[in-house]
Backbone and ligand atoms as CSV (ligand in chain L), in Angstrom:
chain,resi,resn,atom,element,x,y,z
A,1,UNK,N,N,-44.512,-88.665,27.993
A,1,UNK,CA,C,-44.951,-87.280,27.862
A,1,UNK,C,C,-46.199,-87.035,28.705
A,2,UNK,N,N,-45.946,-85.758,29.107
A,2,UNK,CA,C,-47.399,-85.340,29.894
A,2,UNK,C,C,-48.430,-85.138,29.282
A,3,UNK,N,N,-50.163,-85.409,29.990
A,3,UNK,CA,C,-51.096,-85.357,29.464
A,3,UNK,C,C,-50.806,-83.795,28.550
A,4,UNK,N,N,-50.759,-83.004,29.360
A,4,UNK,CA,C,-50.847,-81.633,29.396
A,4,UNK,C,C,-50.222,-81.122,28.237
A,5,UNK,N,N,-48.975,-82.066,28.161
A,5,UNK,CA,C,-48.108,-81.219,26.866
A,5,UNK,C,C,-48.628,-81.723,25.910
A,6,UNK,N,N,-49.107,-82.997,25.895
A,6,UNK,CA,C,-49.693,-83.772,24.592
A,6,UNK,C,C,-51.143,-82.846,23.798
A,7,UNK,N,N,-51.721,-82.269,24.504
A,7,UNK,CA,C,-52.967,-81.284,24.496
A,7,UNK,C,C,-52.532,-80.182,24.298
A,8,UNK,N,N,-51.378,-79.316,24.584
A,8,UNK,CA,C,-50.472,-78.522,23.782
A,8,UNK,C,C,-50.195,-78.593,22.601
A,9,UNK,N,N,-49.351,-79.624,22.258
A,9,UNK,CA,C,-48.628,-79.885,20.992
A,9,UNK,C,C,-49.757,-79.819,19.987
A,10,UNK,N,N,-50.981,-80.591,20.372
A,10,UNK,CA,C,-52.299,-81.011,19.910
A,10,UNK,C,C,-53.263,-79.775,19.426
A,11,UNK,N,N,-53.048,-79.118,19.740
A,11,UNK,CA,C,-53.531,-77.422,19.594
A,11,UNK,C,C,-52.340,-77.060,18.894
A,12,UNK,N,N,-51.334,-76.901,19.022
A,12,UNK,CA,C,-50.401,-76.128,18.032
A,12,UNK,C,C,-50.661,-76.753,16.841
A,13,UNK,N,N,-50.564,-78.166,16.690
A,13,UNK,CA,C,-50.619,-78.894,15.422
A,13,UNK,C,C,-51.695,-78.163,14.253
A,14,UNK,N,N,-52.853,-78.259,15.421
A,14,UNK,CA,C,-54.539,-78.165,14.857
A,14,UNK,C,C,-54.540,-76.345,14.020
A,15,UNK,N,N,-53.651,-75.319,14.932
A,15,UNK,CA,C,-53.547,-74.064,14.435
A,15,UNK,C,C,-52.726,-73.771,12.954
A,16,UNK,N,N,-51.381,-75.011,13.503
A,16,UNK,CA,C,-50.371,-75.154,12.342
A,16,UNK,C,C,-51.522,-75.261,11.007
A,17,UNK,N,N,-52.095,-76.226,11.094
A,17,UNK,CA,C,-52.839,-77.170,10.099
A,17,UNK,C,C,-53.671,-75.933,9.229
A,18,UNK,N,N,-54.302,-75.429,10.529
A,18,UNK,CA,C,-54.817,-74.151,9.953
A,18,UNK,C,C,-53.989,-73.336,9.140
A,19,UNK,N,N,-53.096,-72.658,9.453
A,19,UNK,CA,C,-52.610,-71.687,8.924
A,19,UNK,C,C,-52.029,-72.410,7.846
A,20,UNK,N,N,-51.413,-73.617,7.471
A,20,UNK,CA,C,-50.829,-73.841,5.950
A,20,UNK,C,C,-51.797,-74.215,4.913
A,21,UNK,N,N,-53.341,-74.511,5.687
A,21,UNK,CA,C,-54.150,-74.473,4.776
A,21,UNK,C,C,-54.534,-73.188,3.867
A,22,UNK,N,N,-54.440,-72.378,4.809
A,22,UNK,CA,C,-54.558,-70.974,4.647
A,22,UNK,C,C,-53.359,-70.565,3.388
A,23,UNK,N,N,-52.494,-70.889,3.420
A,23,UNK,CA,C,-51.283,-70.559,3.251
A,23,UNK,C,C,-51.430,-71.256,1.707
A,24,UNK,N,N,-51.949,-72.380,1.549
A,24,UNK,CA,C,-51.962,-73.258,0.054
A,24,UNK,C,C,-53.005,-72.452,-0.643
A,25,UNK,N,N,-54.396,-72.018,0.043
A,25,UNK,CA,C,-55.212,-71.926,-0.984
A,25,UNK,C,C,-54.859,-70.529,-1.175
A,26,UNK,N,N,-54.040,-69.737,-0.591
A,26,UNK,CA,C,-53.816,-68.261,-0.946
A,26,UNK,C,C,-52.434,-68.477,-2.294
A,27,UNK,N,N,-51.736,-69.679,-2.111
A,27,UNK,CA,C,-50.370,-69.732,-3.151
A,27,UNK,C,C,-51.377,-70.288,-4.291
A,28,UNK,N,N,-52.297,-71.237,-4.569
A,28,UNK,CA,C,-52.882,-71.395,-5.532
A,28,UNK,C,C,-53.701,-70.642,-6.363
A,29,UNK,N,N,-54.613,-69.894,-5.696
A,29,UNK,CA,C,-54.728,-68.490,-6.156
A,29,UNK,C,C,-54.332,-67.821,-6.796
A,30,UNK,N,N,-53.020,-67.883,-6.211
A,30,UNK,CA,C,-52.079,-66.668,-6.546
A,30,UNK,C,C,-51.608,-67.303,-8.387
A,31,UNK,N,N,-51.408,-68.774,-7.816
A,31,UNK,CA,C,-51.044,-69.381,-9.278
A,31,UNK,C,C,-52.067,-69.381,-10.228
A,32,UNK,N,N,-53.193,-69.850,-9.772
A,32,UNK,CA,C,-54.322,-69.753,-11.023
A,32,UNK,C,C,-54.214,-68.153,-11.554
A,33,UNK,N,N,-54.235,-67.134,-10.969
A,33,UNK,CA,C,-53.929,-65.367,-11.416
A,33,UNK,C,C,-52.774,-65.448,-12.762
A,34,UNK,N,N,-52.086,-65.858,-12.053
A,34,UNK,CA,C,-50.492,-65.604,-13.522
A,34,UNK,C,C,-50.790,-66.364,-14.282
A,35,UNK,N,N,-51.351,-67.796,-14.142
A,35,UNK,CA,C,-51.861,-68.728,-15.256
A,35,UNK,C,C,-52.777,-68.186,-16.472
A,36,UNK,N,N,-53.748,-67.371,-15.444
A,36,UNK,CA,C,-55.085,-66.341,-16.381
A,36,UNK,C,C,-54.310,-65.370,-17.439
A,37,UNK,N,N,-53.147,-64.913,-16.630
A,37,UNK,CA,C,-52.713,-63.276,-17.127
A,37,UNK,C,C,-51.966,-64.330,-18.088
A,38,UNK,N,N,-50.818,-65.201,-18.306
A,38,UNK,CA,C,-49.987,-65.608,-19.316
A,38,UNK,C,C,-50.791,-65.743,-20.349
A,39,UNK,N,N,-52.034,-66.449,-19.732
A,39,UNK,CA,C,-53.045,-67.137,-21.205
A,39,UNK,C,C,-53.375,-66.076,-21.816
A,40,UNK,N,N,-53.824,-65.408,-20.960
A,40,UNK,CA,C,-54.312,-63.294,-21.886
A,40,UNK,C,C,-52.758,-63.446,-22.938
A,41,UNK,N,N,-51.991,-63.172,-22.203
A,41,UNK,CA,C,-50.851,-62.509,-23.173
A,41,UNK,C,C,-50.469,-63.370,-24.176
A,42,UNK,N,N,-51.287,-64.581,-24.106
A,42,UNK,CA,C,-50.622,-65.667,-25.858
A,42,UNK,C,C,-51.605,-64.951,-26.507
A,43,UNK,N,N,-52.877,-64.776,-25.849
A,43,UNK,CA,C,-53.983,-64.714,-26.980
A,43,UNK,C,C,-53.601,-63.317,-27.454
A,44,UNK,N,N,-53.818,-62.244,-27.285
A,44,UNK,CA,C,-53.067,-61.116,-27.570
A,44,UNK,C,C,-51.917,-61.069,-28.660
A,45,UNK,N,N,-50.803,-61.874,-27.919
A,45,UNK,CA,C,-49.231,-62.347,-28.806
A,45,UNK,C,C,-48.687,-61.364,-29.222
A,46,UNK,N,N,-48.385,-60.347,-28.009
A,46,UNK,CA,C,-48.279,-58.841,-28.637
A,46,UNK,C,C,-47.056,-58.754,-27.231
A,47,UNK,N,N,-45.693,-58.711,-27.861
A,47,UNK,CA,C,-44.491,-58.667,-27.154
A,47,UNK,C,C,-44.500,-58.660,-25.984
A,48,UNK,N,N,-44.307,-59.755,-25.476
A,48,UNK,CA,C,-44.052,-60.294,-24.241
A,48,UNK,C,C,-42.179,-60.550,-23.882
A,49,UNK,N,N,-41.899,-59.354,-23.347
A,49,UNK,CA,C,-40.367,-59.840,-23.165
A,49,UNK,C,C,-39.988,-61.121,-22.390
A,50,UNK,N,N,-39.081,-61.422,-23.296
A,50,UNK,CA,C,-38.211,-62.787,-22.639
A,50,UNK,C,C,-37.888,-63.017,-21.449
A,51,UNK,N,N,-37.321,-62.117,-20.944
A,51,UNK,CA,C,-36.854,-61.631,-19.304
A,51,UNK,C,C,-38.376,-61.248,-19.100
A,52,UNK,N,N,-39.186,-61.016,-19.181
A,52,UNK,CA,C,-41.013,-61.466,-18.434
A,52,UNK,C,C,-40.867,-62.600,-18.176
A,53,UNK,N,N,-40.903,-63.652,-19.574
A,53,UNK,CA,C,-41.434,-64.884,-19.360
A,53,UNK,C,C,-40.855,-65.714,-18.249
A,54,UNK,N,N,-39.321,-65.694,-18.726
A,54,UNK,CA,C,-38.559,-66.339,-17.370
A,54,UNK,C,C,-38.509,-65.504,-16.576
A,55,UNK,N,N,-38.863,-64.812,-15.920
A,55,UNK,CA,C,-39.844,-64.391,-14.581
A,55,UNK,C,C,-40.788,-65.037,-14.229
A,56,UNK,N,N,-41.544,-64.759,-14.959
A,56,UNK,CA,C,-43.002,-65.823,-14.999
A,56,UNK,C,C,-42.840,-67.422,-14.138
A,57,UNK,N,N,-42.118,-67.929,-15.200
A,57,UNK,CA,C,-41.397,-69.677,-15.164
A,57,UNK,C,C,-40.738,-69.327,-13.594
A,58,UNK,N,N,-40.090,-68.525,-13.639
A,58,UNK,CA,C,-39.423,-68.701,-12.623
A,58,UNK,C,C,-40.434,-68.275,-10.806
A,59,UNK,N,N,-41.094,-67.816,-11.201
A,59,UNK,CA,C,-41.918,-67.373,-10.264
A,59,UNK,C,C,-42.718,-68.733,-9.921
A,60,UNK,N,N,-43.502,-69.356,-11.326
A,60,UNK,CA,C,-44.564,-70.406,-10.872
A,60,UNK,C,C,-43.882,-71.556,-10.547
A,61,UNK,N,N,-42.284,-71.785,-10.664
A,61,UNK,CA,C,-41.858,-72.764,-10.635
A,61,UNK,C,C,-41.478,-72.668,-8.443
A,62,UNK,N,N,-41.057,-71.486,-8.464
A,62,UNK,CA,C,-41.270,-71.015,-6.744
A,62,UNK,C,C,-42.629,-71.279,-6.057
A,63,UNK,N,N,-43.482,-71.188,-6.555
A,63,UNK,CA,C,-44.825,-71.208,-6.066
A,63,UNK,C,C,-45.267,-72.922,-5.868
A,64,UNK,N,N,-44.880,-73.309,-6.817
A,64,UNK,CA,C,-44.742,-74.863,-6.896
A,64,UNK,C,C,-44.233,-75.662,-5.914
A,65,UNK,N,N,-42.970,-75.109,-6.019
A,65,UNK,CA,C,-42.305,-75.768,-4.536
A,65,UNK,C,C,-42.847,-75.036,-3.442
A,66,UNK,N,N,-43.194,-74.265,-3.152
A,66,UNK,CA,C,-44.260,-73.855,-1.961
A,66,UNK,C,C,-44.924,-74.736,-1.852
A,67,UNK,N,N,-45.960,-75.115,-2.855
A,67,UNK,CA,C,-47.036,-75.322,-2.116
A,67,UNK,C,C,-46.837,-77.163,-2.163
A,68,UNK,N,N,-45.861,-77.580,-3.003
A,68,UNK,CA,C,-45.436,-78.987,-2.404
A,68,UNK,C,C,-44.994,-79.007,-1.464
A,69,UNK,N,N,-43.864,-78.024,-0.834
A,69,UNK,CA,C,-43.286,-78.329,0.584
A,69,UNK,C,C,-44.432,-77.783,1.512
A,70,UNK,N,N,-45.438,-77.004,1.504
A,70,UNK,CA,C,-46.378,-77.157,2.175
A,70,UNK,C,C,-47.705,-77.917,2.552
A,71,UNK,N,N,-47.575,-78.730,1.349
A,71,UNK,CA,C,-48.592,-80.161,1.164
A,71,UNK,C,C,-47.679,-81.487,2.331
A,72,UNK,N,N,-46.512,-81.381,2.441
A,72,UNK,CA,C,-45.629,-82.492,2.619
A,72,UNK,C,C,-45.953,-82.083,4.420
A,73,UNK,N,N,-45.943,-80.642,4.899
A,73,UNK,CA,C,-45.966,-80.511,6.092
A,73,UNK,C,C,-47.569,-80.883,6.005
A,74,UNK,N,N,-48.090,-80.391,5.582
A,74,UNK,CA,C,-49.813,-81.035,5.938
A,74,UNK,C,C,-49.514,-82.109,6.213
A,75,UNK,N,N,-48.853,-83.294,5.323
A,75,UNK,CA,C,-49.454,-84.598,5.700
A,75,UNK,C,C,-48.384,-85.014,6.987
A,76,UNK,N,N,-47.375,-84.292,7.415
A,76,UNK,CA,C,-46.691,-85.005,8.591
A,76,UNK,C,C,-47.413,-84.051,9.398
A,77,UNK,N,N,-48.210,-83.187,9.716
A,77,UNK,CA,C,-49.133,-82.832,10.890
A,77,UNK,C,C,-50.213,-83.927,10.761
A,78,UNK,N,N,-50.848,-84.305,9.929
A,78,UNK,CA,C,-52.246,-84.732,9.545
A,78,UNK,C,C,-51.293,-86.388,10.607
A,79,UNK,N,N,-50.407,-86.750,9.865
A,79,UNK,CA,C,-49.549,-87.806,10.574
A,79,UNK,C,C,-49.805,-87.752,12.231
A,80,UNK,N,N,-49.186,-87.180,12.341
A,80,UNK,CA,C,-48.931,-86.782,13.717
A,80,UNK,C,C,-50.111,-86.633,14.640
A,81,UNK,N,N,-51.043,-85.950,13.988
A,81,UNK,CA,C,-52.942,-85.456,14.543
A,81,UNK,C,C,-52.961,-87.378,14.786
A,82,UNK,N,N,-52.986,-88.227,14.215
A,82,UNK,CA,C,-53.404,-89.317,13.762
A,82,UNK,C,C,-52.738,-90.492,15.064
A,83,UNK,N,N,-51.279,-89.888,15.283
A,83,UNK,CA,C,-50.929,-91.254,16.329
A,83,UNK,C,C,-51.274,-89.988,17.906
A,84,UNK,N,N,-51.339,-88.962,17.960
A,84,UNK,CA,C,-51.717,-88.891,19.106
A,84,UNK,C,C,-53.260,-89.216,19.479
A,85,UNK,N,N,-54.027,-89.645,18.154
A,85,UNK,CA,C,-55.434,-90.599,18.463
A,85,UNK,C,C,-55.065,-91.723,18.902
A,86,UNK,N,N,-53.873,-92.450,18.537
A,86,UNK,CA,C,-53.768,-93.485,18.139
A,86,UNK,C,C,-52.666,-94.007,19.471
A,87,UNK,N,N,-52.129,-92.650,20.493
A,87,UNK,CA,C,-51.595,-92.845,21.439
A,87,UNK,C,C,-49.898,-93.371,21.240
A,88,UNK,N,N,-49.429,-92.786,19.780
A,88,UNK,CA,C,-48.073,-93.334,19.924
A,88,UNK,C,C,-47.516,-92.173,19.257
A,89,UNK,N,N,-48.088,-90.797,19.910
A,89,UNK,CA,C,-47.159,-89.759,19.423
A,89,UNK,C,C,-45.731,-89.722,19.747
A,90,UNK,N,N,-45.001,-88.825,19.147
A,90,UNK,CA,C,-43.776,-88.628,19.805
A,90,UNK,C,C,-42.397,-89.774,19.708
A,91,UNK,N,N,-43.133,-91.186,19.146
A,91,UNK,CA,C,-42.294,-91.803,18.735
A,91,UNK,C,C,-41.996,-91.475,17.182
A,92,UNK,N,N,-40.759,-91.876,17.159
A,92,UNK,CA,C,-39.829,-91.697,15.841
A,92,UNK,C,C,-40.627,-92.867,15.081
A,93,UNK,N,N,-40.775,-92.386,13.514
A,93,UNK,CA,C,-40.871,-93.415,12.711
A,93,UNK,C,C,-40.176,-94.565,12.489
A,94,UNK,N,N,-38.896,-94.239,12.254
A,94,UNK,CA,C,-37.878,-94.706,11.331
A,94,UNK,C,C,-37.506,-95.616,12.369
A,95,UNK,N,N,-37.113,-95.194,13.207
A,95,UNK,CA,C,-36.107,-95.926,14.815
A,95,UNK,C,C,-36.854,-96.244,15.729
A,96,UNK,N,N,-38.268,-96.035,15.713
A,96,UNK,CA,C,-38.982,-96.361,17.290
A,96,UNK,C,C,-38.593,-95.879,18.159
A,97,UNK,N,N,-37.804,-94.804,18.079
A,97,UNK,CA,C,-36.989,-94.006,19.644
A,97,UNK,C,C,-38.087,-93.121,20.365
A,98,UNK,N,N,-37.883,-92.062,21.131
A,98,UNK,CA,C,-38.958,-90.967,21.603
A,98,UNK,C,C,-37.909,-89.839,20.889
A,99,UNK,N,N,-38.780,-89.343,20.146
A,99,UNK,CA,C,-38.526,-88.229,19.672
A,99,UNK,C,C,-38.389,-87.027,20.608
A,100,UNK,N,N,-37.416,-86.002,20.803
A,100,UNK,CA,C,-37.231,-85.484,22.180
A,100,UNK,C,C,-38.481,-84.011,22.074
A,101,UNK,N,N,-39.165,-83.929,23.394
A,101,UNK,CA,C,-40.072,-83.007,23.881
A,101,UNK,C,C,-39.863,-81.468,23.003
A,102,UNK,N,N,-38.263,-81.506,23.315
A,102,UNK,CA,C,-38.097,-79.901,23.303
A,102,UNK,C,C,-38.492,-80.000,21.668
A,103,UNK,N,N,-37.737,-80.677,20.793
A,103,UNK,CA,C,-38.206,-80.405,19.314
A,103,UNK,C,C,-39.403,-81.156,18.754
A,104,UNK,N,N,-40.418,-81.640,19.334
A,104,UNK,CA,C,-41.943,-81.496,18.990
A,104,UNK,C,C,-42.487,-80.225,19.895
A,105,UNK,N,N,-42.029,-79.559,20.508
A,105,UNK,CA,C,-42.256,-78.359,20.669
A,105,UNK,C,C,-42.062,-77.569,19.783
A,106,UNK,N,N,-40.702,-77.087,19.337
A,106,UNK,CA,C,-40.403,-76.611,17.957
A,106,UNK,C,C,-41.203,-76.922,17.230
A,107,UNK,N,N,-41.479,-78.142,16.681
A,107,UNK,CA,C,-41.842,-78.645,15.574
A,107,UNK,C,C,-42.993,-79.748,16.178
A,108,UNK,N,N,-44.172,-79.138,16.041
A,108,UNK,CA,C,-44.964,-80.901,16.749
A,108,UNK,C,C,-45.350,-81.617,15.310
A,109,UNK,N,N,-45.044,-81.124,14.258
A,109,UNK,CA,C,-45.322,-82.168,13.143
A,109,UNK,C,C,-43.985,-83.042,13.119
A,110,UNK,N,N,-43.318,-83.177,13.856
A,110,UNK,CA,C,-42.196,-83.764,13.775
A,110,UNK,C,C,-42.332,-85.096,14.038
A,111,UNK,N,N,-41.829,-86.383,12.765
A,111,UNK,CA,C,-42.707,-87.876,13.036
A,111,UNK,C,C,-41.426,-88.444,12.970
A,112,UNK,N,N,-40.148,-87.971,12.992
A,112,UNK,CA,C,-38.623,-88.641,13.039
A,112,UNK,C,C,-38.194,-87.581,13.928
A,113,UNK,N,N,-37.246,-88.688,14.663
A,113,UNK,CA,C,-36.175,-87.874,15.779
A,113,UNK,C,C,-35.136,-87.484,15.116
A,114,UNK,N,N,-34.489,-86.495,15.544
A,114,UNK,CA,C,-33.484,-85.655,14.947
A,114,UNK,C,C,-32.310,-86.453,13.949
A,115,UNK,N,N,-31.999,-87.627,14.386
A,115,UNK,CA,C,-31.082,-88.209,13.846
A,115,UNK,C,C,-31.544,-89.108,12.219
A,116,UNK,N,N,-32.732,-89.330,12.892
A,116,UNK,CA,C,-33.427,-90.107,11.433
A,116,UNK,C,C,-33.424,-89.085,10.699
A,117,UNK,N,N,-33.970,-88.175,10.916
A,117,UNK,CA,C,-34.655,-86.793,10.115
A,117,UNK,C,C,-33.337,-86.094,9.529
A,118,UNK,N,N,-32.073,-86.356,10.037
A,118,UNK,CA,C,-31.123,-86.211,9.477
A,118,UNK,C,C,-30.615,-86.806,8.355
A,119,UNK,N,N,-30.430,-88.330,8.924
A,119,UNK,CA,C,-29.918,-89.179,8.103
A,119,UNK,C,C,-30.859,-89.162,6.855
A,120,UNK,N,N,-32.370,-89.151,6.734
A,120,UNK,CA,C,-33.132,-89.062,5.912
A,120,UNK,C,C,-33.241,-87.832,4.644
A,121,UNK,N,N,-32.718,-86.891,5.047
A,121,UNK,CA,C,-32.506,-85.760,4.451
A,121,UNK,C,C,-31.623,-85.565,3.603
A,122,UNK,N,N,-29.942,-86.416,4.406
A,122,UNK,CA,C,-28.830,-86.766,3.319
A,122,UNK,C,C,-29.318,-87.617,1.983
A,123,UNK,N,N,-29.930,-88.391,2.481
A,123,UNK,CA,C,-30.520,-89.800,1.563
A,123,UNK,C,C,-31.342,-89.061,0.320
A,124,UNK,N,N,-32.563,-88.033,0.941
A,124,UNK,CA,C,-32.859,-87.229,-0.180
A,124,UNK,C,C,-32.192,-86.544,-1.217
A,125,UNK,N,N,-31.426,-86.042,-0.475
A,125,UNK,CA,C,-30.511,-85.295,-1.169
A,125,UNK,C,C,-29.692,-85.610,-2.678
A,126,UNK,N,N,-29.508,-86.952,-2.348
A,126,UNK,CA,C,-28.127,-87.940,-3.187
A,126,UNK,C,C,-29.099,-88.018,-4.563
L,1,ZN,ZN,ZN,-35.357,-92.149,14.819
């Protein structure tokens, strides 16, 4: 890979990083708020419809997986920030292959090549 693109990717990463930080402490927020308002409405205990609550549940349980699947991209950027110090960006974890240009462009938190990142995904899945 070129100096040039590596100092690219390296700046996208650093903005990425930014913005999902941005992105967690605004979903936590948001969660500590409904956490405040539910606790109001026990203390109260003054009809809270059912179809609220599972709203509620169902809302913080969305917010949850937000901000885990956005913790998980932090740490494969934070990853990634780490071997282009370390001068072995762009290789695949899993396989040692080169992970291809065009999709650490797409994606520069990307620390498996398409096929691992595949196969790895089925594996989650099961
Ligand atoms: Zn691989």
């Amino acid at each position: 890979m070129r100096k040039r693109e590596l100092e690219q990717l390296k700046k996208a990463l650093l903005s990425e990083r930014e913005r999902i930080h941005q992105d967690l402490s605004r979903l936590q927020e948001e969660n500590l708020n409904k956490n405040s308002r539910d606790f109001a409405g026990e203390i109260s205990g003054l009809g809270t419809h059912i179809a609220d609550v599972a709203d509620q549940d169902y809302n913080r349980g969305f917010i949850l997986n937000l901000v885990s699947g956005k913790q998980k991209q932090l740490e494969e950027i934070d990853r990634a920030l780490d071997k282009i110090e370390e001068g072995d960006y762009g290789q695949c974890e899993n396989c040692g292959g080169p992970i291809d240009v065009k999709r650490l462009k797409a994606r520069p938190g990307a620390i498996y090549c398409l096929e691992c990142r595949e196969q790895l995904e089925k594996e989650e899945a099961i």
